[in-house]
N, C-alpha and C positions, 0 to 999 in steps of 0.2 A: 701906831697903837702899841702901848705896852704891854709886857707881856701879862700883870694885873688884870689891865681894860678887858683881854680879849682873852683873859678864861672867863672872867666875868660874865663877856658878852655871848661866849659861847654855852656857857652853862644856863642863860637866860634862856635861849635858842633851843636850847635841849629840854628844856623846862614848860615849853611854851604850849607842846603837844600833849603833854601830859595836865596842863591844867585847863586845855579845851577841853578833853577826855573827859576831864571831871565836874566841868561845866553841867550842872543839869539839864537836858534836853529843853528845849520851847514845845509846851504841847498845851492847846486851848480846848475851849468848850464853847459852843454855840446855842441859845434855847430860846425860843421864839415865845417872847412875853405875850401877846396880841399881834393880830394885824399887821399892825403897823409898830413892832418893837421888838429888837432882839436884845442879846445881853452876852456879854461873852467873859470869859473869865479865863486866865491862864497863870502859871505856875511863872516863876522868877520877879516876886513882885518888889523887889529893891532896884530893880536893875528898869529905869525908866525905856515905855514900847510904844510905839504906833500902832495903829489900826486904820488898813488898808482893806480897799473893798469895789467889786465887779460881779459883772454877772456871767463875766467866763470866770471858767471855776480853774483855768490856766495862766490868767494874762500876767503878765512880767510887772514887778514893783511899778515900773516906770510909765504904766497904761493904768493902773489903780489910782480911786479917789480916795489919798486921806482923810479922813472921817476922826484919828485923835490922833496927839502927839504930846511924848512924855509924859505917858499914863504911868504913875507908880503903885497903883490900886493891885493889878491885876485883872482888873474889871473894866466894861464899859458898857453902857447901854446905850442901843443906839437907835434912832428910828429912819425906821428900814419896812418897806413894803413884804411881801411875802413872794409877790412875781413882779418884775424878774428876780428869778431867785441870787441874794447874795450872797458871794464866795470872798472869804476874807485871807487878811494875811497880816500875820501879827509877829512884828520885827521888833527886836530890843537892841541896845544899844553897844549889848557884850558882839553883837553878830548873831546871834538864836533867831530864827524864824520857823514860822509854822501855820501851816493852810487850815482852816476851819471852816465849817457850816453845820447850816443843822442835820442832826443826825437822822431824826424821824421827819419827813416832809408833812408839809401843812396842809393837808388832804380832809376834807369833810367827810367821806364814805372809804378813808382809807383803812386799811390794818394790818398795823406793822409794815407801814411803808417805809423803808429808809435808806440811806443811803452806806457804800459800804467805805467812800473814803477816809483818808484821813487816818486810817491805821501806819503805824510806823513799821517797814520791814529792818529786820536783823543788820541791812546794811545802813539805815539813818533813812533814807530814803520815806517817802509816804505814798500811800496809795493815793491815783488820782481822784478827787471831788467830781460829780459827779458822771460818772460811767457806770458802775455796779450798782444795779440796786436790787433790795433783797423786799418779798411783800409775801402776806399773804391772799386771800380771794379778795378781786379785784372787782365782783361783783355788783359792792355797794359803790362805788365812785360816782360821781355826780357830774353835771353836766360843766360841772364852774372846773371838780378836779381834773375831766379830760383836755379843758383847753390850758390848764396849770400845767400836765405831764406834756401834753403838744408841745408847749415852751421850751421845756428842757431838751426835747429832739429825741424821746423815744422812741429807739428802732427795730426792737425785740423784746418780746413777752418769752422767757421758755416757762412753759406752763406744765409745770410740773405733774397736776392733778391727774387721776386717772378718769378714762373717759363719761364714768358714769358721775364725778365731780364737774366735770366740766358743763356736761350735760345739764345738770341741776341748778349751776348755776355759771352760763356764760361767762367771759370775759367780755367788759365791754368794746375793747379793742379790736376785737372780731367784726367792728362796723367800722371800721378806719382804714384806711388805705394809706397812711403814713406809716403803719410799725407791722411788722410781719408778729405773729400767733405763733412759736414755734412748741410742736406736744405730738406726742404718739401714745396709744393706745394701749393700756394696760390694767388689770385690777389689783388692786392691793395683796388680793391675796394671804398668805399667812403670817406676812412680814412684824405685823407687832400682837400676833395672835400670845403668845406666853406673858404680856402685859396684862393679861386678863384672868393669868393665874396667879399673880402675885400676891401676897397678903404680907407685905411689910415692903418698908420704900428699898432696902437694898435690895430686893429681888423686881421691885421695879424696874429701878435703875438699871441693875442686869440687865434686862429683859428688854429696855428700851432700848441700851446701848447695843445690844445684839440685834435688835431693828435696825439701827443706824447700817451697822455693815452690809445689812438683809440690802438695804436698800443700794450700794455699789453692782449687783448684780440685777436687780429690777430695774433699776433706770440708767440702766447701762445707755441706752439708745440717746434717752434725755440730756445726762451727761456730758456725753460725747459734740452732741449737737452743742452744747452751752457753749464748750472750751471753743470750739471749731467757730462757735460766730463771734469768740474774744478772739482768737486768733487773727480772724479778716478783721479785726477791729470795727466789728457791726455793735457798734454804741453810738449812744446810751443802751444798754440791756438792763430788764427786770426779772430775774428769776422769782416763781411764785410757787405757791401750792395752797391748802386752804389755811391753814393757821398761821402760815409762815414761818415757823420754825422748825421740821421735822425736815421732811426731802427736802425743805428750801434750807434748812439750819446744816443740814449735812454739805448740800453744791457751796452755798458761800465757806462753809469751814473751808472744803479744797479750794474752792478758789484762792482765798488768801493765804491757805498753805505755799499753793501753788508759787503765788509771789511771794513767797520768804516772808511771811506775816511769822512771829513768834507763835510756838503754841500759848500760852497765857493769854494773849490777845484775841488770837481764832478763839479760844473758850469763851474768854469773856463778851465778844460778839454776840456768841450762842446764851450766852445766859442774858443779855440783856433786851430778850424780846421779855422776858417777866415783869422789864419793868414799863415794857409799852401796852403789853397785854397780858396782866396779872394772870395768874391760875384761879383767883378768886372770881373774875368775870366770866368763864368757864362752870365751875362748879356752883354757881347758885343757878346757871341753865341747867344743869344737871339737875340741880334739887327742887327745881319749878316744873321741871320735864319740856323744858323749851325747847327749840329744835335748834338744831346747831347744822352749822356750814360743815357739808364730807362727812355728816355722821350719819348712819342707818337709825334706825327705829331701835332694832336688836341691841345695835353696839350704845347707843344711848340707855336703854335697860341696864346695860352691864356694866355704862359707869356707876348709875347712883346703886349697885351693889357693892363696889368698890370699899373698900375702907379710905378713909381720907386722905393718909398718907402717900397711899401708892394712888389716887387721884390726883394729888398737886402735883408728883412728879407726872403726870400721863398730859396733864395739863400747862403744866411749865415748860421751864428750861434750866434743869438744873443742870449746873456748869459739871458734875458730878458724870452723866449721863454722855457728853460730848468727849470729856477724859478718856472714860474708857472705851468709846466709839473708835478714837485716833491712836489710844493704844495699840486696840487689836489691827488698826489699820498697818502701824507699827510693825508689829509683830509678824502679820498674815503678810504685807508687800514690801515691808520697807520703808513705807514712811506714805503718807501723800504723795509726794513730785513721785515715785516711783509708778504708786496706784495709776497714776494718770498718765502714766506713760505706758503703764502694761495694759491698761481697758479704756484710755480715753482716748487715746489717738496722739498724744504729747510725747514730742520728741523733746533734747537738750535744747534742739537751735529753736522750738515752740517756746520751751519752757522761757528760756534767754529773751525773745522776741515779747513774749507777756511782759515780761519783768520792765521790759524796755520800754513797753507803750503803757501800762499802768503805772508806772511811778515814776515819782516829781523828785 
């Protein structure tokens, strides 16, 4: 080779990592049209993809059924049952691949049931399909959704609610001898009592987000127990509470802190129960006086006195709210991985060990 060829070639070489780098990542979207049809959509659509698909939400390219090849849309729709549930995997031809399913499961008496993979951590990597999932009260689930979650190999509930929620309204799982019930006893307490004197949404917000950290030292117990049965790798787990986004919106934040989830992404997690279970579906129970799942007689008086503003946020999940939750988590430990090291029981070689069995 001369000496032309092989600056040439070496400058290629050198060049070669830096325009993977700037390759835009492969990240899709899953959303179950009917029944019988999903539809999926993904970013790089010049760059012709396949679409590969299983009902292990792990199996290797080479155990998956093609279902398309040299999609240049970005899109496919595809018909696909609902159980067993499909896990895909969508390859382009630059090399970009990426695991996807649906996010919210197909549950008739669900709310806010979903799944929490599929997040990208800091190192490229993805959280694994399904293992985590995040719900709120599991109360209404139906006789067709227990034999759907049975499917997936649900093997813990930690049930967030305090006993006098639970009480009110069982978990159905409490009659199953396949998934352990795991919860301890405690009452709410004062933890989002100043949400009740707010009169403008930044003093909401405040006030919620100072609930959020209330809540590291109340469910401490709960907490503790969650990491420790990701640790023994007892999944599939469902962390719940009743609306699914408060204590359950805080355990899944740490937990994908936990695995090196970027914060933007843990946020947007937490804001995206708003769009499975608006604030709007909330506040016209409020304004009808209907009764709602975990709420007292009193504390339902004292939303529809509420001004609107600081009801959406009491009602939501503004991504506003979770901010400054992991700020002060921030600020107060050190960050998440540290939090969970100092009150969860999480050591380096835990931490390392998560990271190892959660992401693909």
């Amino acid at each position: 080779m001369d000496r032309r060829s092989f600056l040439l070639t070496a400058a290629a070489l050198a060049a070669a990592p830096q325009a993977l780098a700037a390759r835009p990542v492969l990240e899709a979207k899953a959303v179950r049209l009917s029944p019988k049809a999903v539809r999926l959509t993904w970013n790089g659509k010049s760059t012709p993809a396949s679409v590969f698909v299983s009902s292990d939400p792990d199996a290797p390219r080479l155990f998956m059924r093609e279902m398309r090849s040299g999609v240049t849309s970005g899109a496919a729709e595809l018909s696909l049952q609902a159980a067993p549930r499909p896990y895909f995997l969508v390859a382009d031809k630059a090399g970009g691949q990426t695991r996807v399913a649906e996010r919210i499961l197909p549950l008739q008496g669900g709310r806010n049931f979903r799944d929490l993979g599929g997040y990208r951590a800091a190192d490229g990597r993805q959280v694994r399909w399904g293992r985590i999932y995040r719900s709120g009260v599991m109360s209404g689930l139906t006789p067709a959704d227990m034999t759907y979650l049975s499917g997936l190999g649900v093997a813990v509930i930690c049930d967030l609610r305090s006993v006098q929620e639970r009480t009110a309204e069982p978990t159905p799982f409490l009659k199953t001898e396949e998934t352990r019930v795991a919860a301890h006893d405690y009452e709410m307490g004062a933890s989002l009592n100043a949400m009740y004197r707010a009169t403008t949404r930044a003093e909401a917000v405040q006030a919620f987000a100072d609930g959020y950290v209330q809540f590291i030292d109340m469910l401490t117990p709960q907490y503790t127990e969650m990491f420790d049965h990701l640790v023994r790798r007892e999944t599939p787990l469902a962390m719940n509470c009743s609306a699914g986004k408060d204590r359950t919106g805080m355990a899944a934040a740490l937990v994908l802190s936990v695995l090196g989830v970027p914060r933007q992404t843990v946020v947007a997690d937490y804001a995206l129960t708003q769009t499975y279970t608006p604030p709007s579906m909330y506040t016209q129970q409020v304004s009808k006086g209907a009764p709602m799942s975990g709420v007292s007689t009193a504390q339902a008086q004292a939303f529809a006195r509420m001004p609107p503003e600081v009801l959406n946020v009491l009602m939501g999940s503004d991504p506003d709210v979770m901010r400054i939750a992991l700020k002060a988590v921030d600020d107060k430990f050190g960050g998440p991985v540290a939090l969970a090291k100092a009150r969860f029981g999480l050591t380096d070689a835990k931490v390392a060990r998560l990271r190892e069995t959660y992401l693909i």
